[in-house]
N, C-alpha and C positions, 0 to 999 in steps of 0.2 A: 426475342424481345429486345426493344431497345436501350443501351445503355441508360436514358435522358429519364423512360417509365421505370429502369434498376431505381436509377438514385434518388426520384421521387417516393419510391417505397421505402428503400433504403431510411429515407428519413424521418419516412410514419414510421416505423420501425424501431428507429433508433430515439424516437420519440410516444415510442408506446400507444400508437394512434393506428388505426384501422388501417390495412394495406387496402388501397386501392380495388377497382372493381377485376376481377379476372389475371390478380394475384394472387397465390400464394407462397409462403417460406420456404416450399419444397421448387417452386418455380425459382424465385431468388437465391438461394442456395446452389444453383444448377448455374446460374448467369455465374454466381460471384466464382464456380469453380473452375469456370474457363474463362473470364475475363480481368486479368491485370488492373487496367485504366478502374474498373468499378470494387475490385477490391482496395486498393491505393483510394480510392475516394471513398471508401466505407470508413477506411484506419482514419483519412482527415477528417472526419465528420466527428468523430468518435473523440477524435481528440480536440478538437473546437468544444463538444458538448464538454468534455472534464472542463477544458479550461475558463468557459464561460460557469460552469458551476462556484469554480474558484474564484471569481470576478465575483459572482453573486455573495460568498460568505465576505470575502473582503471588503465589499461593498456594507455591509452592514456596521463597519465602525471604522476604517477609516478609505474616506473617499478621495485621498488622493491616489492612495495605493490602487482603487479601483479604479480611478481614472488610467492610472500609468498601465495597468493590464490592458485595461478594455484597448488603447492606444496600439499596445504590442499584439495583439489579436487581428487588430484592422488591420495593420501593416503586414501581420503572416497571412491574412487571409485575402489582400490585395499583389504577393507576390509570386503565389504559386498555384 
């Protein structure tokens, strides 16, 4: 299976959303246990999703602080 259909699950996944037609977790499971590149992109997705949760409580009282994460997120997420 290809990496590009891993990470697209990956995502329903890790967004609690229906995997894909002609996936399952025992299929994904098997990918992530021989491929690097798709586990390293499972752990940064994982940690985007915390960090944007914490953007999200911050965000409810003071919005500069929110601002200043959401800023440090683009920049991690446009540099690697």
């Amino acid at each position: 299976m290809h990496c590009a259909r891993i990470r697209t699950a990956l995502s329903a996944r890790l967004d609690g959303e229906q995997l894909p037609p002609g996936v399952t977790d025992h299929r994904l499971d098997a990918h992530l246990s021989g491929c690097a590149d798709c586990r390293q992109w499972q752990a940064r997705a994982r940690e985007l999703a915390a960090d944007l949760g914490r953007a999200a409580v911050a965000a409810e009282g003071d919005t500069a602080s929110a601002e200043a994460l959401l800023a440090h997120l683009r920049s991690r997420s446009t540099s690697g």
